[in-house]
Backbone bond lengths (Angstrom), bond angles and torsions (degrees), N, CA, C in turn:
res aa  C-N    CA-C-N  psi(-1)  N-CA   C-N-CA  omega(-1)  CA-C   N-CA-C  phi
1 X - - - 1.463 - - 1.528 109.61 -
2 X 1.233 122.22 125.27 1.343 125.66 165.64 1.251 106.63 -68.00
3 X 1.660 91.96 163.65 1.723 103.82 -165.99 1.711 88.19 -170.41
4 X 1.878 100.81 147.18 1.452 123.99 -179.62 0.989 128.22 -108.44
5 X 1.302 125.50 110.15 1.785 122.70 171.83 1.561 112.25 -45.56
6 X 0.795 152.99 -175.04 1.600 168.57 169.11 1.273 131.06 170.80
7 X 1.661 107.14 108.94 1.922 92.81 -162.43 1.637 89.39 -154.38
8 X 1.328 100.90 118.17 1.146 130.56 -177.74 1.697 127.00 -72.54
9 X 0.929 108.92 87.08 2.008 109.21 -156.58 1.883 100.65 -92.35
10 X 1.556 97.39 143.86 1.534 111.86 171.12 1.958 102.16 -139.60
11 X 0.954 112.98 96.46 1.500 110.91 160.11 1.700 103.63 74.64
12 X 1.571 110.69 25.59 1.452 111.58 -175.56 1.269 129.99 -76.76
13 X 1.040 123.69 4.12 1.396 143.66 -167.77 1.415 117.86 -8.37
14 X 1.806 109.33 -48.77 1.064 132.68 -151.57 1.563 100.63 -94.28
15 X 1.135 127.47 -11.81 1.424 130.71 -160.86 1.750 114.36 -138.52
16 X 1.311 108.14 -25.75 1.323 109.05 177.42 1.351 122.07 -66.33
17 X 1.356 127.16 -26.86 0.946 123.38 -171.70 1.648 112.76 -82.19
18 X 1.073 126.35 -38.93 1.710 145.58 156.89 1.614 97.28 -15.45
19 X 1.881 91.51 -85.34 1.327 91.33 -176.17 1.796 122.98 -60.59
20 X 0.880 132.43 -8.93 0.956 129.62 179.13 1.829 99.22 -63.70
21 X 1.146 89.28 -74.33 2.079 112.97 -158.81 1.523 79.86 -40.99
22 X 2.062 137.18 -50.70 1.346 126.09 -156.78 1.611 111.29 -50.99
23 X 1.855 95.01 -32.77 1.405 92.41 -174.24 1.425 130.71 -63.26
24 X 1.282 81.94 -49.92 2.012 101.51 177.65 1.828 98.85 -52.44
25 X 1.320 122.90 -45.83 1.259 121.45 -177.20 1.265 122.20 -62.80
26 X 1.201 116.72 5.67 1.821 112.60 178.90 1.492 106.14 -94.04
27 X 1.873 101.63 145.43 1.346 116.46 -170.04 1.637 102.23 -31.85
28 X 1.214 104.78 -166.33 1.972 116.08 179.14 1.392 83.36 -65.48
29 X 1.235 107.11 -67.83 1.669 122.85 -139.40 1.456 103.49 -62.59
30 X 0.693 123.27 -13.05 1.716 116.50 164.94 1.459 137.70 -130.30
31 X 1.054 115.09 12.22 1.581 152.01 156.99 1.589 93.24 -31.95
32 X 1.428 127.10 118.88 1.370 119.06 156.29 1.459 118.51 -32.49
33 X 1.367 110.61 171.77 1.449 129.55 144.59 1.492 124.08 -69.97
34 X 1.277 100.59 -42.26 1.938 117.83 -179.51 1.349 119.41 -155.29
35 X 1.151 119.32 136.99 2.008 107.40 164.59 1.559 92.43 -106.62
36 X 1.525 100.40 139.96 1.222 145.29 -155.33 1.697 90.34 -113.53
37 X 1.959 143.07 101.73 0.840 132.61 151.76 1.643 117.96 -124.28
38 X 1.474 77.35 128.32 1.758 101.12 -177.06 1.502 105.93 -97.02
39 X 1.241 127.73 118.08 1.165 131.15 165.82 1.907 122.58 -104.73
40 X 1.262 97.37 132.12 1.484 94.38 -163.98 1.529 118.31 -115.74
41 X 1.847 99.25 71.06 1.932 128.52 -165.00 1.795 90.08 46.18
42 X 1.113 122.96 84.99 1.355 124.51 156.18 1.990 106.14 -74.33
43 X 1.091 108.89 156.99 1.912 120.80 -169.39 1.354 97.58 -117.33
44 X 1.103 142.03 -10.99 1.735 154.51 -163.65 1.391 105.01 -109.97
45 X 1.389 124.81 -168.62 1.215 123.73 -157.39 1.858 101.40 -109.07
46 X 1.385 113.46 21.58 1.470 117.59 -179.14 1.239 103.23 -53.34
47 X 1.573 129.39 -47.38 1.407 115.89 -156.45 1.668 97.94 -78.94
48 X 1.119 116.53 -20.68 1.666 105.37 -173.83 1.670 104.82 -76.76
49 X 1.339 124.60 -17.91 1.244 128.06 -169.04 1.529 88.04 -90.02
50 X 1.059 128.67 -53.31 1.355 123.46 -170.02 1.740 116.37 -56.46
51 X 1.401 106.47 -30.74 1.395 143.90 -163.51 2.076 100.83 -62.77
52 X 1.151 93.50 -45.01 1.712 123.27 -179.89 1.483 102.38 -64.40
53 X 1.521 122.99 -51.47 1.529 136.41 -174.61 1.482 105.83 -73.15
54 X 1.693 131.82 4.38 1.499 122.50 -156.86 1.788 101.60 -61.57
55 X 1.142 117.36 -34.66 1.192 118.17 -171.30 1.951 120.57 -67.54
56 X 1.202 92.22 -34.67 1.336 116.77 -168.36 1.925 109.12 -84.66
57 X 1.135 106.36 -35.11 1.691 113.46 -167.34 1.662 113.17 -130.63
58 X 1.416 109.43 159.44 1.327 100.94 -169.72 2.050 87.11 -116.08
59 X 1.245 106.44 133.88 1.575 121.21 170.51 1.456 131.31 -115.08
60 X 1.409 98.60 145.78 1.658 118.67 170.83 1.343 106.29 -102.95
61 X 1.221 116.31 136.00 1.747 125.38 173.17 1.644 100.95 -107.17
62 X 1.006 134.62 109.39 1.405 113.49 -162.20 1.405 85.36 -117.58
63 X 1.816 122.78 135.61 1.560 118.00 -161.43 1.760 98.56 -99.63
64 X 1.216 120.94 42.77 1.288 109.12 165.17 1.671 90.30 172.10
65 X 1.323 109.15 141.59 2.135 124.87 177.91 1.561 92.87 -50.45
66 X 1.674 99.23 107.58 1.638 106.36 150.08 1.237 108.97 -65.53
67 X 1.022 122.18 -40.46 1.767 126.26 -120.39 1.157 132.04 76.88
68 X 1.897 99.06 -177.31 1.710 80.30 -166.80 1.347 127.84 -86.36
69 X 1.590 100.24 -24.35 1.255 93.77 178.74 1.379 132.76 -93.06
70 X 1.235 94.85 17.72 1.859 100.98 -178.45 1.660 75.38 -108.04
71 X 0.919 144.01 20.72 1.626 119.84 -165.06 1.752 88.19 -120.67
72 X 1.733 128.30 -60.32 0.796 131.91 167.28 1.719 129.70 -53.13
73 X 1.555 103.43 -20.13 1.680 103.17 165.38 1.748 103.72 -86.99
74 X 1.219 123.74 -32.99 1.472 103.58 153.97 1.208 129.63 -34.30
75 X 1.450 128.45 -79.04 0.983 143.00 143.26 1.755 115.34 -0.44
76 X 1.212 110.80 -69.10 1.795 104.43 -179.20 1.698 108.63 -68.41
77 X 1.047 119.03 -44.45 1.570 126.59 156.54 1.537 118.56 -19.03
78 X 1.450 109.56 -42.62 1.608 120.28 170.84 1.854 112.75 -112.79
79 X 1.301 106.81 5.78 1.160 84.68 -171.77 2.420 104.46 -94.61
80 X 0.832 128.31 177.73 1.368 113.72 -177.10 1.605 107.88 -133.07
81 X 1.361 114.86 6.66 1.477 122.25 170.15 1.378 119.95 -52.26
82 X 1.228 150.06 158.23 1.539 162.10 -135.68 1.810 92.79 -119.92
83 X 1.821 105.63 -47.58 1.075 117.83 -178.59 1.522 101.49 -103.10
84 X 1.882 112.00 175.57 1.295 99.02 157.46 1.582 100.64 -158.62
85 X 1.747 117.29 117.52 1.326 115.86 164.40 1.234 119.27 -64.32
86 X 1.455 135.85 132.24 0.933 136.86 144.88 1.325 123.28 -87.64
87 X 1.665 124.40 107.19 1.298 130.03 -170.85 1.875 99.20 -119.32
88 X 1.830 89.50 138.77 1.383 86.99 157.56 1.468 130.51 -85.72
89 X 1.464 142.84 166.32 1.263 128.38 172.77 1.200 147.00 -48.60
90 X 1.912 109.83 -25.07 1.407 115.90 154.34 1.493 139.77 -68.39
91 X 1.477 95.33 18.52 1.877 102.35 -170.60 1.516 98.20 -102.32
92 X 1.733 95.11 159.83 1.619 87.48 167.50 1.656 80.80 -150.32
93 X 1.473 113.39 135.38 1.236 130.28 178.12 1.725 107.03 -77.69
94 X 1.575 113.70 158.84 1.182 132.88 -157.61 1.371 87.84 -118.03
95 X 0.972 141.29 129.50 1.954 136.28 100.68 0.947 107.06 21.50
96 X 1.701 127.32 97.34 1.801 132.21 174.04 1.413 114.47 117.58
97 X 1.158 110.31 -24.00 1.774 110.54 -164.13 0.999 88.69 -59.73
98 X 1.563 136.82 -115.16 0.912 132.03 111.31 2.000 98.28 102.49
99 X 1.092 94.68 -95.97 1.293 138.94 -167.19 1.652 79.95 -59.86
100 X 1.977 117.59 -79.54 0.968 130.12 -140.48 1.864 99.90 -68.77
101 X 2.166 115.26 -19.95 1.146 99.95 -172.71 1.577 123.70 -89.24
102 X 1.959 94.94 -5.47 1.729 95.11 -176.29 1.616 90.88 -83.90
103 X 1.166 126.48 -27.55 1.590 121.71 -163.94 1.581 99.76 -44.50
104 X 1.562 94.35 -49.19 1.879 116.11 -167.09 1.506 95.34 -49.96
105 X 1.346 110.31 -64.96 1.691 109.05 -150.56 1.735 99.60 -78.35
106 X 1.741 114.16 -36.34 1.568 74.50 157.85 1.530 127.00 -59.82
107 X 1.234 145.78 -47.28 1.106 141.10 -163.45 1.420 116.20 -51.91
108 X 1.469 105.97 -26.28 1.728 114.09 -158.37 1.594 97.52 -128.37
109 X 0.993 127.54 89.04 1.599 130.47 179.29 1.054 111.55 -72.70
110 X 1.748 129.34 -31.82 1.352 130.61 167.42 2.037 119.28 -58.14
111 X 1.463 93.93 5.58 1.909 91.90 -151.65 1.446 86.91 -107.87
112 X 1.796 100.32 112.51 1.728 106.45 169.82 1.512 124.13 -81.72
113 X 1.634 94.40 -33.10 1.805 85.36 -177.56 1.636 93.37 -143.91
114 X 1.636 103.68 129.74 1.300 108.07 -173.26 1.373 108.40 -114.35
115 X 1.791 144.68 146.49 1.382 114.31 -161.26 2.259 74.45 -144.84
116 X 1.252 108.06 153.35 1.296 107.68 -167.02 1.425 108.81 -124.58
117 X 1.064 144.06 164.74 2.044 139.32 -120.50 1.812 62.28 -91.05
118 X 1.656 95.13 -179.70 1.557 119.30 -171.45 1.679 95.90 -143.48
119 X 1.086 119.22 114.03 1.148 107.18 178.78 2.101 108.01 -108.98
120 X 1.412 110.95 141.27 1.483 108.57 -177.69 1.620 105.30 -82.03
121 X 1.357 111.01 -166.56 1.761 109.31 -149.36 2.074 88.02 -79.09
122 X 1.060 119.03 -15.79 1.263 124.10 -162.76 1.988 104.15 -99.23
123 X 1.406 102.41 4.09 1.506 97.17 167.49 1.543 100.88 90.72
124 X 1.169 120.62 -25.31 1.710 115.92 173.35 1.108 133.38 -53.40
125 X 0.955 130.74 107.01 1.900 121.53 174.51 1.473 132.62 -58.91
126 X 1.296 121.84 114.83 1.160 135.24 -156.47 1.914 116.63 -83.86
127 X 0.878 137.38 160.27 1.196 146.95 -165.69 1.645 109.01 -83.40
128 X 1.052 119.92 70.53 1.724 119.69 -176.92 1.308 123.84 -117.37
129 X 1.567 119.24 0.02 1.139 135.76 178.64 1.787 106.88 -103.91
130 X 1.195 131.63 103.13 1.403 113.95 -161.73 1.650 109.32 -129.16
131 X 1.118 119.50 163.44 1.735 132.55 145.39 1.488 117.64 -28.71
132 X 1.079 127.96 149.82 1.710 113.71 130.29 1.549 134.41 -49.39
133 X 0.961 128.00 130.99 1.316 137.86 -176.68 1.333 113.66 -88.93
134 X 1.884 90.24 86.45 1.691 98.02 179.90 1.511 107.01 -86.88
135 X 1.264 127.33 -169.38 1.486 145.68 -151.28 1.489 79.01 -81.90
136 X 1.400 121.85 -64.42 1.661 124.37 -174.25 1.173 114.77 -44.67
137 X 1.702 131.66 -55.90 1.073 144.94 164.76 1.419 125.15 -29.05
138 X 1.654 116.36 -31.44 1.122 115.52 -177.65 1.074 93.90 -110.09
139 X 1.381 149.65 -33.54 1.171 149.14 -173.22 1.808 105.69 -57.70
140 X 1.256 97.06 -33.72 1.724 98.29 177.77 1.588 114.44 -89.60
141 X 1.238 107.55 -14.96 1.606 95.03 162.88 1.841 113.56 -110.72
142 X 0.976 86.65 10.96 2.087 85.52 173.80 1.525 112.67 -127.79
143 X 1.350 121.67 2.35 1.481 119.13 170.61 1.451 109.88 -135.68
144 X 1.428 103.55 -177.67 1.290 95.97 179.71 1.499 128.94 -89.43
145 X 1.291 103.58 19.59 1.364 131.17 171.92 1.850 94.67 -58.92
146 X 1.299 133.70 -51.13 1.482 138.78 -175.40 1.653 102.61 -66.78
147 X 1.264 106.62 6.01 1.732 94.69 174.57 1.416 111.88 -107.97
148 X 1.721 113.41 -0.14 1.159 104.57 -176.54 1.307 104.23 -110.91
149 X 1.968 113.36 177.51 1.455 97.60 -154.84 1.927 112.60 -69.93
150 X 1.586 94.77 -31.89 1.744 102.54 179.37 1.598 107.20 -45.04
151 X 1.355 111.95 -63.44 1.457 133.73 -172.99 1.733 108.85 -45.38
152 X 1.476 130.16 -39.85 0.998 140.73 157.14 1.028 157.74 -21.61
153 X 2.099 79.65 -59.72 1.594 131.15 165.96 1.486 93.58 -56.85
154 X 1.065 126.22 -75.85 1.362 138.40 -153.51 1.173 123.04 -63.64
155 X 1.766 110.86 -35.04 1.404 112.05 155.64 1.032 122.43 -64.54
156 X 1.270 125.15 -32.01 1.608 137.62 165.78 1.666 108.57 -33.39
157 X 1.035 69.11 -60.51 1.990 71.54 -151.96 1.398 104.99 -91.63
158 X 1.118 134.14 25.33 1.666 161.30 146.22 1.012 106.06 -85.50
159 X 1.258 128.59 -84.09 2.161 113.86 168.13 1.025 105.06 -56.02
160 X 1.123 153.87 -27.57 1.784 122.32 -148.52 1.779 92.42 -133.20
161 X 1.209 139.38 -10.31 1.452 120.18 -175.29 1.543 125.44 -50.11
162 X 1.528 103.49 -35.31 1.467 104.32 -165.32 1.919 82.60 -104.17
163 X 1.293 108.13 -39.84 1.760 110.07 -145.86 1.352 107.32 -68.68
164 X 1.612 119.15 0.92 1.248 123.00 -176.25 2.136 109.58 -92.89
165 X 1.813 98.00 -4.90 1.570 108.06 -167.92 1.720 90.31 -55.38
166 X 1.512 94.48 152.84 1.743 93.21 169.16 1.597 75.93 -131.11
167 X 1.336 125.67 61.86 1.665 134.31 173.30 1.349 98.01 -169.32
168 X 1.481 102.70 146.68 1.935 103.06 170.17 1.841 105.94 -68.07
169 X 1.543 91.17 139.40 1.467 101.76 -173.16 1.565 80.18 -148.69
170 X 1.923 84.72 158.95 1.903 104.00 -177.31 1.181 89.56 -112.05
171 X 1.333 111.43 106.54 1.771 121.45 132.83 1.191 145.20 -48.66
172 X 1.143 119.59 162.17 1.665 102.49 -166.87 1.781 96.05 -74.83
173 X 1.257 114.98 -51.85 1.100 123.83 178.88 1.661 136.89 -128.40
174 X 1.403 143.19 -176.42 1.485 134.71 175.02 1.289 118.24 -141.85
175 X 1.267 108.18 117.35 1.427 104.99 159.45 1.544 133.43 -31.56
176 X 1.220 104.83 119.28 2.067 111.92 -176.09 1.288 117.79 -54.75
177 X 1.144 117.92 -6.57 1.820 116.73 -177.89 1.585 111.54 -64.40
178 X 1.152 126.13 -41.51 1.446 134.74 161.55 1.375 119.88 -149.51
179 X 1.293 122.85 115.56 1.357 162.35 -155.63 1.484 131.05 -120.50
180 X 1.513 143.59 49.38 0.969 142.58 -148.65 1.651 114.80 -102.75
181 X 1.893 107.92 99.16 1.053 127.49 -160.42 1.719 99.58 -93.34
182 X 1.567 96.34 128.69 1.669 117.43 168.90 1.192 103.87 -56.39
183 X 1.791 117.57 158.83 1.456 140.23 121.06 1.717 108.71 -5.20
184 X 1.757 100.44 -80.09 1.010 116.69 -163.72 1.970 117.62 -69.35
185 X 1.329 91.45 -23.00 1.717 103.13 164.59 1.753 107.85 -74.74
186 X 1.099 109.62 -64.70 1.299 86.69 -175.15 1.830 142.15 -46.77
187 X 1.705 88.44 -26.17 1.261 97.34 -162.73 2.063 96.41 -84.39
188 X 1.298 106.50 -15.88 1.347 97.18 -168.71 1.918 115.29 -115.40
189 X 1.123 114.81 -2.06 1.553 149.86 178.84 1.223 113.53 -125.95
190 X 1.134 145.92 -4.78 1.657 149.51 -153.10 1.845 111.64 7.80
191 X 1.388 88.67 -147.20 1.509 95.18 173.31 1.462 130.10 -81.98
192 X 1.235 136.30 -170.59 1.477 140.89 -177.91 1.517 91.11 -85.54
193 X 1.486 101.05 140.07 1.265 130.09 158.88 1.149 125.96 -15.20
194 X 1.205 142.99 146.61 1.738 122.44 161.36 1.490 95.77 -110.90
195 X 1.288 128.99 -25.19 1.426 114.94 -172.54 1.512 111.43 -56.88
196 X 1.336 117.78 -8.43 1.566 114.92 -170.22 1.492 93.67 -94.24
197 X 1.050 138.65 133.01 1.568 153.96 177.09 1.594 110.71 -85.41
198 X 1.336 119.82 -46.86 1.019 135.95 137.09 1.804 122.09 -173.99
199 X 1.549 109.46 174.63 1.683 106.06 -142.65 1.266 106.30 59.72
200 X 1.837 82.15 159.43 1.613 114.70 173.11 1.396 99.32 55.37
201 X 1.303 148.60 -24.77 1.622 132.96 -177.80 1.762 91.69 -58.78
202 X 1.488 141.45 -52.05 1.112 110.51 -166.65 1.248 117.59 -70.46
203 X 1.525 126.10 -30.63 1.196 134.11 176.17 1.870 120.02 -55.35
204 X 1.778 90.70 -25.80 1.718 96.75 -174.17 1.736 100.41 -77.87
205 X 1.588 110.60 -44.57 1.301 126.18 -174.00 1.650 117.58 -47.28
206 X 1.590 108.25 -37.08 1.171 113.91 -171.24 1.769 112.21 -81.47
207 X 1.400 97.96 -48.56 1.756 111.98 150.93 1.317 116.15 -3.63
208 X 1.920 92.33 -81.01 1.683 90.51 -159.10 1.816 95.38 -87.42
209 X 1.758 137.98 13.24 1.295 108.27 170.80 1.353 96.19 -69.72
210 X 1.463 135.98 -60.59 1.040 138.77 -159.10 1.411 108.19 -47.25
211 X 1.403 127.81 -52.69 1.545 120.91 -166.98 1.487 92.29 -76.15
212 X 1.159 135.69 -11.77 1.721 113.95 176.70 1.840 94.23 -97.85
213 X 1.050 123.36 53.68 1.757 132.42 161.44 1.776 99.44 56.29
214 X 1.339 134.23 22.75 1.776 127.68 171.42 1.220 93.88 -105.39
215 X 1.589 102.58 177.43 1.451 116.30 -167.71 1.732 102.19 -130.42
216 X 1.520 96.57 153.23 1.569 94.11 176.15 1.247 71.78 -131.11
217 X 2.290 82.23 145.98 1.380 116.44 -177.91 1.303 101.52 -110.06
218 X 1.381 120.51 170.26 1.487 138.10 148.49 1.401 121.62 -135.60
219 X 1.250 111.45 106.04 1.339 123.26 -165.39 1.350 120.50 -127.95
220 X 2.177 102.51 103.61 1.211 103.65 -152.75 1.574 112.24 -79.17
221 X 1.035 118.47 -16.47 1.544 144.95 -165.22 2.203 91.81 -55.69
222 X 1.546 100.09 -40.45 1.321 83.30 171.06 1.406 115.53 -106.30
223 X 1.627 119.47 119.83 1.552 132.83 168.11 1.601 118.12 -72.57
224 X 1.589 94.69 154.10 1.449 101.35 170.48 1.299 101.28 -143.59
225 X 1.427 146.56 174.30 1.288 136.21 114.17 1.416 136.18 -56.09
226 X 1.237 116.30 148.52 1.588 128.90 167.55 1.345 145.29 -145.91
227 X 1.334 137.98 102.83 1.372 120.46 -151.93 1.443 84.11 -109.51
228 X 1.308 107.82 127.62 1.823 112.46 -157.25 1.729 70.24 -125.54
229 X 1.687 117.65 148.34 0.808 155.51 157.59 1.739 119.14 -127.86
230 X 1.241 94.75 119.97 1.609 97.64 -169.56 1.646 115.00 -112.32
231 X 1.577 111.60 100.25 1.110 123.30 -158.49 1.218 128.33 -79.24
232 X 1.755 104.26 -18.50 1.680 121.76 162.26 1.045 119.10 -62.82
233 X 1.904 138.87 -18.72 0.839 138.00 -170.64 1.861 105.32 -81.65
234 X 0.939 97.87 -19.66 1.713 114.37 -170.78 1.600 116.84 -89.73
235 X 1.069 107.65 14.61 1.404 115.34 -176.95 1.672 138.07 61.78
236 X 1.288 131.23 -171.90 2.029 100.47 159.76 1.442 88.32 88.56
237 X 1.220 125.44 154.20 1.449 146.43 157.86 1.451 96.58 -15.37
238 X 0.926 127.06 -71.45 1.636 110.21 -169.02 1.835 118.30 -44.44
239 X 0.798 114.54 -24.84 1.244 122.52 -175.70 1.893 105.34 -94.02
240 X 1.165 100.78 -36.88 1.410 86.36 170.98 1.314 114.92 -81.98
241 X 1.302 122.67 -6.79 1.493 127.71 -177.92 2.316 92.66 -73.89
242 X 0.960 97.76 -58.60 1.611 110.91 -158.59 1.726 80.57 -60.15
243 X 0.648 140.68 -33.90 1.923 132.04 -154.59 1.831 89.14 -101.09
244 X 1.175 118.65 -35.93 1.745 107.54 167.03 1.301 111.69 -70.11
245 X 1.384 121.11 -45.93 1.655 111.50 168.50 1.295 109.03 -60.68
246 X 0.783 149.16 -48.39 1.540 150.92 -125.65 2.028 82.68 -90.86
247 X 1.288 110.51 -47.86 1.721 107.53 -168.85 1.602 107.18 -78.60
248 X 1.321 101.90 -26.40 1.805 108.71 172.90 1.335 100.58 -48.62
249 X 1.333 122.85 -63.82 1.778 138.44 -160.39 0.942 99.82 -68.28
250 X 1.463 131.94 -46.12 1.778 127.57 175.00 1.427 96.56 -55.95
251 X 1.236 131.94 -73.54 1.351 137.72 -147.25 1.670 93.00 -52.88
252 X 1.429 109.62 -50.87 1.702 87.92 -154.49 1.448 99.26 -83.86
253 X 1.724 138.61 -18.49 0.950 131.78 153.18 1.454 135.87 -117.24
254 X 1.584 97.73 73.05 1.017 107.28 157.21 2.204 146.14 -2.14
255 X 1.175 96.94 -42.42 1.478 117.11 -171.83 1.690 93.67 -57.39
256 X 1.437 119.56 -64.56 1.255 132.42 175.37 1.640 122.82 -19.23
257 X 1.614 112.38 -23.18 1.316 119.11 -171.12 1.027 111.28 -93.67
258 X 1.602 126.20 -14.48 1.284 129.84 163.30 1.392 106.81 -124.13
259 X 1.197 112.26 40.12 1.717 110.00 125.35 2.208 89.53 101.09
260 X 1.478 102.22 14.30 2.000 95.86 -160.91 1.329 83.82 -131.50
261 X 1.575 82.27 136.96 1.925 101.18 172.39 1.745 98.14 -171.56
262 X 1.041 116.63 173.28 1.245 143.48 -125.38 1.817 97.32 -112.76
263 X 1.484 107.55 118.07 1.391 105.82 161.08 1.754 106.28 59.57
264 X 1.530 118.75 174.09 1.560 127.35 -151.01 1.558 112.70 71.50
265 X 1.112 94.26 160.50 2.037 116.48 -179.78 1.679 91.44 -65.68
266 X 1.662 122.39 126.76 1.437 117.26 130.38 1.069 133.30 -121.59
């Protein structure tokens, strides 16, 4: 089965190229069909790095920041894969994924979006399998509500409930860094949102697979790398971007504020 890279670059300079070379480096047998790069007016030297790959990748120059998710449904728009990863630019795929995520979605025909463990430069596995992000949930990782022992609890078991499976388990939701959307997902869940500018589109995406009857997987068995830098935490437009998504996703689903949402292990 063919299948599409898709990875959406802003000012990546430092990271695009990694993932690139990981791709080209996978055995025959699991080597894309195409990489799919959407660039969204990067100011850095992305387009010259990208510029080097002309032979190898097919590109979008997009002359002003869509975002991501209008940037990455570009991207699937041209891409012609059966499947389609959506990777961000700091990933670099392993030897096996690959392999281990079509095994999954044949096995599981109900499974729209499957996302596979993330490991940081030190081999650790990262938190990408998550909760819903209720009012509490954030309240325990953005105040000082997370310093006390309740508050803790809750962050606890918001990163780590599902992300600790050493077995595929359905989460409520997945982190957007890598995202590997079915046949059968696309056609019955479509693509990510555009109203999200950025954040919360993966969190919205996973939402409505579940309420349209598919399943999201997390399946740690397939690794990647990731050097995730989290830019909302740092204040500045990025942070006001994540706190406008974050009230978009409340607003249109409501349920989330008292703690109810749709489909994953509880």
């Amino acid at each position: 089965m063919k299948w599409s890279a898709i990875i959406t670059t802003y000012n990546s300079e430092k990271v695009i190229g990694s993932a690139l070379e990981s791709l080209f480096a996978l055995p025959s047998g699991e080597k894309p069909s195409e990489v799919v790069i959407v660039d969204n007016a990067s100011s850095d030297d992305t387009i010259s790095i990208l510029d080097s790959y002309n032979l190898q990748i097919k590109k979008i120059l997009n002359r002003q920041n869509l975002g991501l998710s209008k940037a990455n449904n570009l991207g699937a728009a041209l891409a012609g894969g059966d499947s389609l990863f959506f990777l961000n630019p700091d990933v670099e795929l392993m030897p096996g994924v690959v392999t281990a995520l079509q095994k999954f979605q044949e096995e599981n025909p109900k499974a729209a979006i499957i996302g596979p463990a993330m490991l940081d430069e030190k081999g650790i596995r990262q938190s990408t399998a998550r909760t819903w992000p209720t009012p509490l949930v954030i309240a325990s990782r953005r105040t000082p509500l997370g310093r006390t022992a309740w508050g803790g609890k809750i962050s606890l078991n918001h990163m780590n409930r599902f992300n600790s499976s050493s077995a595929p388990i359905k989460p409520h939701w997945l982190v957007g860094a890598a995202m590997w959307l079915t046949p059968g997902g696309r056609k019955k869940v479509g693509l990510m949102s555009e109203k999200y500018f950025l954040y919360f589109e993966d969190v919205e995406w996973c939402w409505r697979a579940w309420q349209r009857g598919m399943e999201v997987w997390y399946e740690p068995r397939a690794e990647i790398r990731h050097v995730c830098h989290r830019e909302s935490t740092s204040g500045g437009v990025a942070l006001k971007l994540h706190l406008k998504s974050m009230l978009r996703f409340m607003t249109e689903h409501p349920g989330v504020l008292v703690g109810a949402g749709p489909g994953g292990e509880q």
